[in-house]
Backbone as JSON Lines, residues from 0, in Angstrom:
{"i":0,"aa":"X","n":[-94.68,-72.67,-8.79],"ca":[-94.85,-73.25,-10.11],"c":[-94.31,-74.68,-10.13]}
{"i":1,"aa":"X","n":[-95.1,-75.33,-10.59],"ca":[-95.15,-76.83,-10.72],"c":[-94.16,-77.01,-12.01]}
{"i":2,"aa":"X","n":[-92.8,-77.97,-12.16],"ca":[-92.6,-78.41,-13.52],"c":[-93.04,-79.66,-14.35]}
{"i":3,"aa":"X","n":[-92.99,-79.48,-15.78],"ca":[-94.02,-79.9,-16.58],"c":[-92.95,-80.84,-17.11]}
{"i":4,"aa":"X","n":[-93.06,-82.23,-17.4],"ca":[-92.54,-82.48,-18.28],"c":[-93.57,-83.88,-19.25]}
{"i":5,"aa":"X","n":[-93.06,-84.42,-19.89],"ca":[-93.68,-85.25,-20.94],"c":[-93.75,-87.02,-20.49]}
{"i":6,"aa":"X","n":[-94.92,-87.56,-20.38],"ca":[-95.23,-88.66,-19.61],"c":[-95.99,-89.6,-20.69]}
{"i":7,"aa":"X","n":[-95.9,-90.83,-20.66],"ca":[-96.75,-91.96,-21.64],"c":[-97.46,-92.57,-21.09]}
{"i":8,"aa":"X","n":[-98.57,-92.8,-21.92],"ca":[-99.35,-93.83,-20.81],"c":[-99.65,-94.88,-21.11]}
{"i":9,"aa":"X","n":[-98.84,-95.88,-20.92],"ca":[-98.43,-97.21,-21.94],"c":[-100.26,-98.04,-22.1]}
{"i":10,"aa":"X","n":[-100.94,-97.73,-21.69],"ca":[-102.18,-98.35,-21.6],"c":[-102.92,-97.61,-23.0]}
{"i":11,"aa":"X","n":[-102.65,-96.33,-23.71],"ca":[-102.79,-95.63,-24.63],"c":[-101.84,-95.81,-26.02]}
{"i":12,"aa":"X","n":[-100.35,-96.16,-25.73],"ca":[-100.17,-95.81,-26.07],"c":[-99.77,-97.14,-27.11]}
{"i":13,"aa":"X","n":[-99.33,-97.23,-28.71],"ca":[-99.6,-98.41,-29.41],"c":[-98.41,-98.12,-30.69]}
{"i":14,"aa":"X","n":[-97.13,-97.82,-29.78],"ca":[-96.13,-97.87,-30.28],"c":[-95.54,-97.52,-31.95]}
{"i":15,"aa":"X","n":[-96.54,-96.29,-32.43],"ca":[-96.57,-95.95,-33.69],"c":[-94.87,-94.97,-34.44]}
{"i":16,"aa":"X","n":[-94.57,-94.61,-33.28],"ca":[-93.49,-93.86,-33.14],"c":[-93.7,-92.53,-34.01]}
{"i":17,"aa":"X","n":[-95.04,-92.42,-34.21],"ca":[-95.38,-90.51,-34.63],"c":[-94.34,-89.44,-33.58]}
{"i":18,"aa":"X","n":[-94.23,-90.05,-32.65],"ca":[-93.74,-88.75,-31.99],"c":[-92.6,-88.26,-32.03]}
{"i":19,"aa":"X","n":[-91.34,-89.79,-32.31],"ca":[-90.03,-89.36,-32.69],"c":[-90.39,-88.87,-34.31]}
{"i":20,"aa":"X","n":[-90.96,-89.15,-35.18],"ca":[-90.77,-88.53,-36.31],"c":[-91.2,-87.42,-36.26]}
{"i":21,"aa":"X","n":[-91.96,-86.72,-35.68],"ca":[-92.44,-85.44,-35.18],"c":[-91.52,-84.07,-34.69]}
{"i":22,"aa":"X","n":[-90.52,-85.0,-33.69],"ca":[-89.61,-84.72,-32.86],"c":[-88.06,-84.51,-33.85]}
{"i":23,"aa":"X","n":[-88.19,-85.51,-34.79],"ca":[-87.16,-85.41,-35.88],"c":[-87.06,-84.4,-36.6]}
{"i":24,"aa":"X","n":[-88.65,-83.67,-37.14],"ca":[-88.67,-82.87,-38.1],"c":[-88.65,-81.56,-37.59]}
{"i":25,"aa":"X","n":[-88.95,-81.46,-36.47],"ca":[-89.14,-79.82,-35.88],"c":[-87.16,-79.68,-35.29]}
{"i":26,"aa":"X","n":[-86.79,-80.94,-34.78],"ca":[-85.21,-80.71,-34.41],"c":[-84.45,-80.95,-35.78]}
{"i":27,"aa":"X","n":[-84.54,-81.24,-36.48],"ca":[-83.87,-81.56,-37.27],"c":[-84.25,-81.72,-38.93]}
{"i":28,"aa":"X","n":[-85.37,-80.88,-39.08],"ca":[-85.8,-80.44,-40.64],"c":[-85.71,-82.13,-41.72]}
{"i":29,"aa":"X","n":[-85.91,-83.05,-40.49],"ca":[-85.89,-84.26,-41.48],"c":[-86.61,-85.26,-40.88]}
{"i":30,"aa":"X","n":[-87.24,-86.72,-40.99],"ca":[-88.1,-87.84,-40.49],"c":[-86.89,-88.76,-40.8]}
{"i":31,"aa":"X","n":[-86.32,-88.74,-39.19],"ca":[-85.25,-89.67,-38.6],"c":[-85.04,-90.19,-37.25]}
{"i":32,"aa":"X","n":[-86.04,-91.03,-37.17],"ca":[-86.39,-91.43,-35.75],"c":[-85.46,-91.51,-34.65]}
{"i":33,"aa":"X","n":[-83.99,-91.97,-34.97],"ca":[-82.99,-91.64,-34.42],"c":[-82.1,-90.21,-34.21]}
{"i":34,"aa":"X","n":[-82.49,-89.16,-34.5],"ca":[-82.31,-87.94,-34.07],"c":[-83.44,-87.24,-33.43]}
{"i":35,"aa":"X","n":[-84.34,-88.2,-33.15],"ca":[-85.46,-87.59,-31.78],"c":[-85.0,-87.43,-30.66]}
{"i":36,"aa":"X","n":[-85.55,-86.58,-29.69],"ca":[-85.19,-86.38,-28.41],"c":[-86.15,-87.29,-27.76]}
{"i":37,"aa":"X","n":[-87.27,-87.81,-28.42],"ca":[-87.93,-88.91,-27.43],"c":[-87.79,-90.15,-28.21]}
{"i":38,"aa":"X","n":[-87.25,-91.25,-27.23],"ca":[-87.51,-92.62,-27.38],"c":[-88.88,-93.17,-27.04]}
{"i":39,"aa":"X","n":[-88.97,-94.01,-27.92],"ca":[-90.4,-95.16,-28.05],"c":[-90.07,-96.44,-27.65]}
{"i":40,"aa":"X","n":[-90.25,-96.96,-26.96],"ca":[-89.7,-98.25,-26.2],"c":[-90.89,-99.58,-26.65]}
{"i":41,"aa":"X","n":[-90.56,-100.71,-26.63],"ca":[-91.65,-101.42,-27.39],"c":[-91.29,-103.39,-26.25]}
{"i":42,"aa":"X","n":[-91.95,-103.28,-25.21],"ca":[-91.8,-104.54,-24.39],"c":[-92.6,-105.61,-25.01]}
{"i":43,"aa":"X","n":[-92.16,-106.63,-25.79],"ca":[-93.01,-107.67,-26.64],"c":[-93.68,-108.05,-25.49]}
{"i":44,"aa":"X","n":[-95.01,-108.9,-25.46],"ca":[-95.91,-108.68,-26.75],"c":[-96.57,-107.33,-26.61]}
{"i":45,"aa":"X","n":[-96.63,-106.6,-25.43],"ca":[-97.61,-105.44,-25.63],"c":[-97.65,-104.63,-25.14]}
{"i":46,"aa":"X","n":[-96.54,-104.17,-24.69],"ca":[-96.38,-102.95,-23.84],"c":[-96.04,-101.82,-24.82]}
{"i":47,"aa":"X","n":[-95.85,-101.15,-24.53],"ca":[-95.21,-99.26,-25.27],"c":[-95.4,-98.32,-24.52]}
{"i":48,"aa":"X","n":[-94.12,-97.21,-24.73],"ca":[-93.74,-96.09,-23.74],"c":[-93.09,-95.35,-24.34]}
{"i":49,"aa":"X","n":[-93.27,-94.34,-24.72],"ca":[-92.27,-92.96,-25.14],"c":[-91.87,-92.34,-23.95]}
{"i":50,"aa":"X","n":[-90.13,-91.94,-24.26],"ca":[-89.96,-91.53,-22.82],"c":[-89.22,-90.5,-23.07]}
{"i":51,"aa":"X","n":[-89.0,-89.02,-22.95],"ca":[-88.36,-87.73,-23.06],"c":[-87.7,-87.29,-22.08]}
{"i":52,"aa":"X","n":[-86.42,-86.8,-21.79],"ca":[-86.11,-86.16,-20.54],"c":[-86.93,-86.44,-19.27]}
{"i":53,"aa":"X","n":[-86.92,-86.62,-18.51],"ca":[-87.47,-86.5,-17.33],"c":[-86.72,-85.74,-16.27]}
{"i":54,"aa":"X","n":[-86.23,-84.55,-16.61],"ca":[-85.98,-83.37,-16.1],"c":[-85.7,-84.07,-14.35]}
{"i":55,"aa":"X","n":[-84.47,-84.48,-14.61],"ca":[-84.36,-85.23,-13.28],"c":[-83.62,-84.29,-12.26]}
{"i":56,"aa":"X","n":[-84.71,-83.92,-10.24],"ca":[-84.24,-82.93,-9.77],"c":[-82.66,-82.89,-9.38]}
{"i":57,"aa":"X","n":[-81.71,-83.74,-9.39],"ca":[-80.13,-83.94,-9.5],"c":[-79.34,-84.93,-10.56]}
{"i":58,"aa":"X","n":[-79.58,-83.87,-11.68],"ca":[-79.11,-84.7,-13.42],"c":[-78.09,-85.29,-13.04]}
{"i":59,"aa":"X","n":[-77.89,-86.4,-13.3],"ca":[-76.36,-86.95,-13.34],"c":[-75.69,-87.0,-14.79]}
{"i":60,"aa":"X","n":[-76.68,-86.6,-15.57],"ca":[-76.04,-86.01,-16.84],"c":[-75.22,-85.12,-16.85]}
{"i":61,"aa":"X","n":[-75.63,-83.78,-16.18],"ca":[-74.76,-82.93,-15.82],"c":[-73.73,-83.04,-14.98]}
{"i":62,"aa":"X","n":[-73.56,-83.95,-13.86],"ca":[-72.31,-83.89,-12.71],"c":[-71.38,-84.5,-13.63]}
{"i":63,"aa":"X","n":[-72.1,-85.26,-14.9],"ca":[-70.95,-86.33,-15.45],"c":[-70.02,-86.09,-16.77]}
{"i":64,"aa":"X","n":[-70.7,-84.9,-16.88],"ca":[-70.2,-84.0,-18.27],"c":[-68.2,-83.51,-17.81]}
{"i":65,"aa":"X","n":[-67.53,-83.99,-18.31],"ca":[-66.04,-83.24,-17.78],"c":[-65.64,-82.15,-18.57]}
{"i":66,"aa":"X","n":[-66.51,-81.48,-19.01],"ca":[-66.24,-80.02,-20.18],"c":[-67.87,-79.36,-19.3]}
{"i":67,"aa":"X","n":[-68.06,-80.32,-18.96],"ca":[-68.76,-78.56,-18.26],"c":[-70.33,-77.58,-19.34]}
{"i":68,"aa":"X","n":[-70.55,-78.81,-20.49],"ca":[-71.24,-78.67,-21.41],"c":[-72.58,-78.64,-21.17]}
{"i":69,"aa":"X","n":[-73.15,-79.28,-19.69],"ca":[-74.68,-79.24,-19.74],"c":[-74.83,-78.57,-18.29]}
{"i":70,"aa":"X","n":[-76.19,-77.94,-18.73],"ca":[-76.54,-76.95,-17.31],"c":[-77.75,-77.27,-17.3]}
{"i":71,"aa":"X","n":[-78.52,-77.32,-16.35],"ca":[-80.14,-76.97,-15.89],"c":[-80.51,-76.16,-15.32]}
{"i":72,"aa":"X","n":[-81.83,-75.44,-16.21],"ca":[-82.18,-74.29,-15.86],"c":[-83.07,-74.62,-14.26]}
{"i":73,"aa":"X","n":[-82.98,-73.54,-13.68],"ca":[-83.54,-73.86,-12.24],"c":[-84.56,-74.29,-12.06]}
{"i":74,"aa":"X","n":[-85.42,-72.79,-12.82],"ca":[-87.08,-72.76,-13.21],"c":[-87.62,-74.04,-13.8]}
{"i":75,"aa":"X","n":[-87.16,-74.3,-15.21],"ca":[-87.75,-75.01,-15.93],"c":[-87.47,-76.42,-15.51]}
{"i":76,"aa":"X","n":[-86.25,-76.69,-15.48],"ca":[-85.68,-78.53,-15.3],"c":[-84.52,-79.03,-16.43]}
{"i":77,"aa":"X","n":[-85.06,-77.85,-17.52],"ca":[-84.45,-78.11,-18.76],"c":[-83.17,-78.58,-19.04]}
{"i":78,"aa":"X","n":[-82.69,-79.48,-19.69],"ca":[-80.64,-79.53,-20.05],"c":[-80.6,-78.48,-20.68]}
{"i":79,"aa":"X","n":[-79.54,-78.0,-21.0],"ca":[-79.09,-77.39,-21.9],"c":[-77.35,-77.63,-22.29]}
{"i":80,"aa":"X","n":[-77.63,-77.36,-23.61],"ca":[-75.95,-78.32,-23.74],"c":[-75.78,-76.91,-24.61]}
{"i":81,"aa":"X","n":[-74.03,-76.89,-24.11],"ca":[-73.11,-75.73,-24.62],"c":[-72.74,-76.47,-26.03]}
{"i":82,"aa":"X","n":[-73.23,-76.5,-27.19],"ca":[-72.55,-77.41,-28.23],"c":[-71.1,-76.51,-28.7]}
{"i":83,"aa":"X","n":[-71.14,-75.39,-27.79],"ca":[-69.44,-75.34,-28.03],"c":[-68.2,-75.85,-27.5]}
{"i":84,"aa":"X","n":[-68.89,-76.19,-26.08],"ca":[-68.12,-76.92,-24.75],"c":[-68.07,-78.65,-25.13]}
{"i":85,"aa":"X","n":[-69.11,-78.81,-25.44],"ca":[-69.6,-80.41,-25.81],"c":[-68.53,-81.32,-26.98]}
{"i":86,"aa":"X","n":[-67.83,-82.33,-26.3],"ca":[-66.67,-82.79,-27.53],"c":[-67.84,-84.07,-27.88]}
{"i":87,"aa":"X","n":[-68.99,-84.36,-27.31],"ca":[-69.39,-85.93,-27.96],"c":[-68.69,-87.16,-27.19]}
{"i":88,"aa":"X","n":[-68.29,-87.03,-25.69],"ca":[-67.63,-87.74,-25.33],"c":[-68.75,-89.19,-24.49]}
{"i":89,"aa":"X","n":[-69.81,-88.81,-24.72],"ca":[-70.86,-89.78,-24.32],"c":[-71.2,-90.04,-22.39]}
{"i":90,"aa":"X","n":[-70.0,-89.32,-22.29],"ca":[-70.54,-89.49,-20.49],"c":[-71.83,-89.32,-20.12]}
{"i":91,"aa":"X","n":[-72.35,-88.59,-20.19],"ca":[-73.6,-88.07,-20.09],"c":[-74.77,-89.13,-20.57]}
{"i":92,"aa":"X","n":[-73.96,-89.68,-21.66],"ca":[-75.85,-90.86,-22.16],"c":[-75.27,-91.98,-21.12]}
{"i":93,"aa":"X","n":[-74.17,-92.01,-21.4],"ca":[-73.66,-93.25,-20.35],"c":[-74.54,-93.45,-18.82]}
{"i":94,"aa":"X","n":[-74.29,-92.28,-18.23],"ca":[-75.18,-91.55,-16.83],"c":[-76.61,-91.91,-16.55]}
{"i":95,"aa":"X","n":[-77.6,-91.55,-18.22],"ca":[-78.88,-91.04,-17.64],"c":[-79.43,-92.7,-17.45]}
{"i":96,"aa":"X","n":[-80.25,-92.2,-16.2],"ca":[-80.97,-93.54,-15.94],"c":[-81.9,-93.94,-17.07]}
{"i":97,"aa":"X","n":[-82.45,-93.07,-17.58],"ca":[-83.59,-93.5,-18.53],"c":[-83.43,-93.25,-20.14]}
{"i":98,"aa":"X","n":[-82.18,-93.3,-20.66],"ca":[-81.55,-93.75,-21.89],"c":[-82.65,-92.02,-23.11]}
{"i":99,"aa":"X","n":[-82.36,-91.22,-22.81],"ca":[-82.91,-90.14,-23.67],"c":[-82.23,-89.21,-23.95]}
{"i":100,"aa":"X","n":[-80.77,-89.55,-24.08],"ca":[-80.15,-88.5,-24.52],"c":[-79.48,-89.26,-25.65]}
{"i":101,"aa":"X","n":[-79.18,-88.65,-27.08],"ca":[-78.31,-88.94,-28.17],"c":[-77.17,-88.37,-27.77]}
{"i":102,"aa":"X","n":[-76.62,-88.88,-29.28],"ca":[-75.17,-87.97,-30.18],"c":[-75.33,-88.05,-31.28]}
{"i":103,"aa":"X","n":[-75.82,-86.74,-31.67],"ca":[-75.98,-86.6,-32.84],"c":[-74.79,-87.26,-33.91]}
{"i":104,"aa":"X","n":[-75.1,-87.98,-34.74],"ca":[-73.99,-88.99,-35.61],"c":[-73.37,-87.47,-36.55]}
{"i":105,"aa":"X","n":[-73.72,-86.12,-36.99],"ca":[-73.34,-85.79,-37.63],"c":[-72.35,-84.63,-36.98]}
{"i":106,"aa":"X","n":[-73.08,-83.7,-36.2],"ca":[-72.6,-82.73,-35.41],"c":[-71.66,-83.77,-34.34]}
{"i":107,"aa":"X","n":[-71.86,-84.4,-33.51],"ca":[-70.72,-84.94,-32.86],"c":[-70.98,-84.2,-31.17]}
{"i":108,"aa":"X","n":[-72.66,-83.76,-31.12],"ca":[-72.34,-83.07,-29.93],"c":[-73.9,-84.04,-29.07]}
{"i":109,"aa":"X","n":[-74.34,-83.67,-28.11],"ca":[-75.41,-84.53,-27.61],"c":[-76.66,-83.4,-28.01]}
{"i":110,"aa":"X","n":[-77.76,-84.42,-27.78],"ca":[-79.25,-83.42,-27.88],"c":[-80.38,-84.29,-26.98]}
{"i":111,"aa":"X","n":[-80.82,-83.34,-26.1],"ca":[-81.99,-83.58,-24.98],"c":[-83.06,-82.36,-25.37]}
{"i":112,"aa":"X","n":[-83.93,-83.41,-24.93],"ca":[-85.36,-83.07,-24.65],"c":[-85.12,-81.36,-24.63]}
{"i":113,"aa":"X","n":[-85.9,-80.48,-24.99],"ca":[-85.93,-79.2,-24.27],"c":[-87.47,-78.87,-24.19]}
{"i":114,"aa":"X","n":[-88.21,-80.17,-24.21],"ca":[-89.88,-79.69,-24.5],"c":[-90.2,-78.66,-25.18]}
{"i":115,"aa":"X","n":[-89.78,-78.57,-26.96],"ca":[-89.98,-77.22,-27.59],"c":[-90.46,-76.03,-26.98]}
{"i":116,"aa":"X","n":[-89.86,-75.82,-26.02],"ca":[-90.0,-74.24,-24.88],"c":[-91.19,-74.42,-24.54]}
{"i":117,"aa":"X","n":[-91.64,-75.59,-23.91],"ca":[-92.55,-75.44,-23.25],"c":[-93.72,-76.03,-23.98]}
{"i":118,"aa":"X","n":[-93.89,-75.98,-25.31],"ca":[-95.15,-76.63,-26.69],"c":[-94.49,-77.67,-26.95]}
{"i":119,"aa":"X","n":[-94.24,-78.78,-26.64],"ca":[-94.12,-80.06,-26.96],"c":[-94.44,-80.46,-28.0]}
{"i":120,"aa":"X","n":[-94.2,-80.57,-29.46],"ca":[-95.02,-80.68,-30.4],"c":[-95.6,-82.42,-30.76]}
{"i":121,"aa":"X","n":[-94.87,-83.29,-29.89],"ca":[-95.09,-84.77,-29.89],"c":[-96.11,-85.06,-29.12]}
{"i":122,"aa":"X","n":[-96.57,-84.08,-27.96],"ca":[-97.8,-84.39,-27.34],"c":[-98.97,-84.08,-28.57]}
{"i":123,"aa":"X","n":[-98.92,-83.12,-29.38],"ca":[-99.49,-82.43,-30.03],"c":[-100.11,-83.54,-31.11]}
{"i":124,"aa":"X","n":[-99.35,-84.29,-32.13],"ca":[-99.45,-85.15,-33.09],"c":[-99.71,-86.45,-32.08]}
{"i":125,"aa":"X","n":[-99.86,-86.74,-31.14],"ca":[-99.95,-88.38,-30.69],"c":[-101.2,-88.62,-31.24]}
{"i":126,"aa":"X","n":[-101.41,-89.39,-32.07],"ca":[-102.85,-89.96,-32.78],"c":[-103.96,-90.84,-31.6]}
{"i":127,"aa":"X","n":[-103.12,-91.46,-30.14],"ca":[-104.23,-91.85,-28.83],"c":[-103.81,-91.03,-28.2]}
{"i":128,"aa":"X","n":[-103.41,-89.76,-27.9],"ca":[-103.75,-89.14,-27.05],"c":[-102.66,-89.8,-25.72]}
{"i":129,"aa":"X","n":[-101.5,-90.31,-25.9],"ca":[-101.14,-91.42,-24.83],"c":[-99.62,-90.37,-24.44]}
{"i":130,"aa":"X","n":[-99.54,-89.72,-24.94],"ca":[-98.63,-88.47,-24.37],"c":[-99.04,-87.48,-23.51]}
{"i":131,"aa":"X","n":[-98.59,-86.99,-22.4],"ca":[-99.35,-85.83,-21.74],"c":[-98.17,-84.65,-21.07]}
{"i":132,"aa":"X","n":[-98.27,-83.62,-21.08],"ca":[-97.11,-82.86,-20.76],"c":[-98.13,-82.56,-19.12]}
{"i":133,"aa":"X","n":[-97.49,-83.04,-18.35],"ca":[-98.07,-82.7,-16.82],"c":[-97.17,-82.86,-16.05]}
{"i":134,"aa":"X","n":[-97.27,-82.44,-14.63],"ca":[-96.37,-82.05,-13.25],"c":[-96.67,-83.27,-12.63]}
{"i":135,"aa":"X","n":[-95.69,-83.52,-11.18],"ca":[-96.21,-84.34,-10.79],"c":[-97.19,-84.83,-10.3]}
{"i":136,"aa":"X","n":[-97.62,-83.49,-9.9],"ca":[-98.49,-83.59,-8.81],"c":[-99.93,-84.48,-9.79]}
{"i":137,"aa":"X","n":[-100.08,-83.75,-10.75],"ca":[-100.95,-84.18,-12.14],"c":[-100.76,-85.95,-12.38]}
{"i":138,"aa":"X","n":[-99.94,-85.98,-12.18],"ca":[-99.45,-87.14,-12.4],"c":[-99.87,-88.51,-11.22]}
{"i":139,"aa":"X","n":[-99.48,-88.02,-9.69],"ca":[-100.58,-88.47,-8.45],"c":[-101.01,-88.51,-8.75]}
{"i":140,"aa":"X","n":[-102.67,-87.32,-8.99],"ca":[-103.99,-87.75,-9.17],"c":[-103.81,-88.69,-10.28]}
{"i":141,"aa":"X","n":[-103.91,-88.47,-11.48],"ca":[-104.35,-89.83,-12.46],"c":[-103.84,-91.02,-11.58]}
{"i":142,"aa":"X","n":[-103.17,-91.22,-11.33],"ca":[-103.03,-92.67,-10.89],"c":[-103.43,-93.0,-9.27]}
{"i":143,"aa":"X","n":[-104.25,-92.04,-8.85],"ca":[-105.15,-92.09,-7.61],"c":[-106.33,-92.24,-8.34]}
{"i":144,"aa":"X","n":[-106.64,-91.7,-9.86],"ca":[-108.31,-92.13,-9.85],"c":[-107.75,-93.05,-10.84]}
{"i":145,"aa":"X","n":[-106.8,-93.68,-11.32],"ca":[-107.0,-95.07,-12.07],"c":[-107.17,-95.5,-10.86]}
{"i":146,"aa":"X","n":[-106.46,-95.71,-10.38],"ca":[-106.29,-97.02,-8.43],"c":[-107.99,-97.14,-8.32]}
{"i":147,"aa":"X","n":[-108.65,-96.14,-8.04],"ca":[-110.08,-96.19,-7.69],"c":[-110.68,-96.9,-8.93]}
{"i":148,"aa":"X","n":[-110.74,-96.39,-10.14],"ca":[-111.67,-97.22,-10.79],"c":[-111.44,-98.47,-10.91]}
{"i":149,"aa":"X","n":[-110.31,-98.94,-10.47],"ca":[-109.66,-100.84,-10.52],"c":[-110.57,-101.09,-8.99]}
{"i":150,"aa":"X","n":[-110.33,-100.22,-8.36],"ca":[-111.04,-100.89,-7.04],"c":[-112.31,-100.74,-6.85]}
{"i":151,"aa":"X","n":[-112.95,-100.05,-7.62],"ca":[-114.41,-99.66,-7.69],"c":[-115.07,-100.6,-8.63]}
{"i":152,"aa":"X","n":[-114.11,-101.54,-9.78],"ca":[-114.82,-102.62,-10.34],"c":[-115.02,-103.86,-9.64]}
{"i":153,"aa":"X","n":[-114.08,-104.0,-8.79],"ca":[-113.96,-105.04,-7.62],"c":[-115.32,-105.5,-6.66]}
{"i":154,"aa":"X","n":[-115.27,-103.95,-6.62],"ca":[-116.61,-104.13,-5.53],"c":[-117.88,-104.66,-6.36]}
């Protein structure tokens, strides 16, 4: 079994930020772009990228936790944070290479990606379609047949 996680495709995608408000309301019963588990990144003049966990295969989120608060499941890739273990001490966002983990301002504990068990509901609402929940391997091909159609206009 291949793991799945959540990918942008900045050529799609047009920086509306539906997906953290999406992501706000199913985690957090409210439209608060800053309590999303996915960031929307915005490179002037024209780039855009939503970026979620990337279920990285040796978290340094986790080695960097000193309470012992985040685990990954084997199977899935998933974090999982003990919010009983968890004091909010920020090591962990400090760590991740790709800036997707909070602290929650109210609870005081962190919150990652968990790809709503698997139903992503931000792939679900993307209005271009510029979100995709795929493996890597999924991930090769598309960008083996973009490569070709750039080189197939050439010719």
């Amino acid at each position: 079994m291949h793991r799945r996680f959540i990918v942008s495709d900045p050529d799609k995608c047009v920086g509306c930020r539906i997906c953290g408000l999406v992501c706000s309301l199913i985690k957090e019963k409210g439209f608060n772009p800053l309590l999303s588990r996915i960031r929307s990144i915005r490179m002037e003049p024209t780039f855009n990228i939503s970026i979620a966990c990337c279920l990285c295969e040796d978290p340094t989120c986790v080695k960097s936790c000193p309470k012992s608060a985040l685990s990954k499941n084997m199977e899935t890739g998933i974090i999982h944070v003990n919010k009983d273990k968890c004091n909010g001490c920020a090591w962990c966002i400090e760590s991740c290479e790709f800036g997707t983990i909070i602290l929650h301002p109210t609870k005081k504990t962190v919150a990652i990606c968990d790809l709503c068990v698997g139903d992503p509901k931000c792939i679900q609402y993307c209005p271009t379609g510029a979100l995709m929940f795929v493996s890597t391997e999924e991930i090769s091909q598309k960008t083996r047949e973009k490569l070709f159609k750039i080189f197939a206009e050439k010719l």
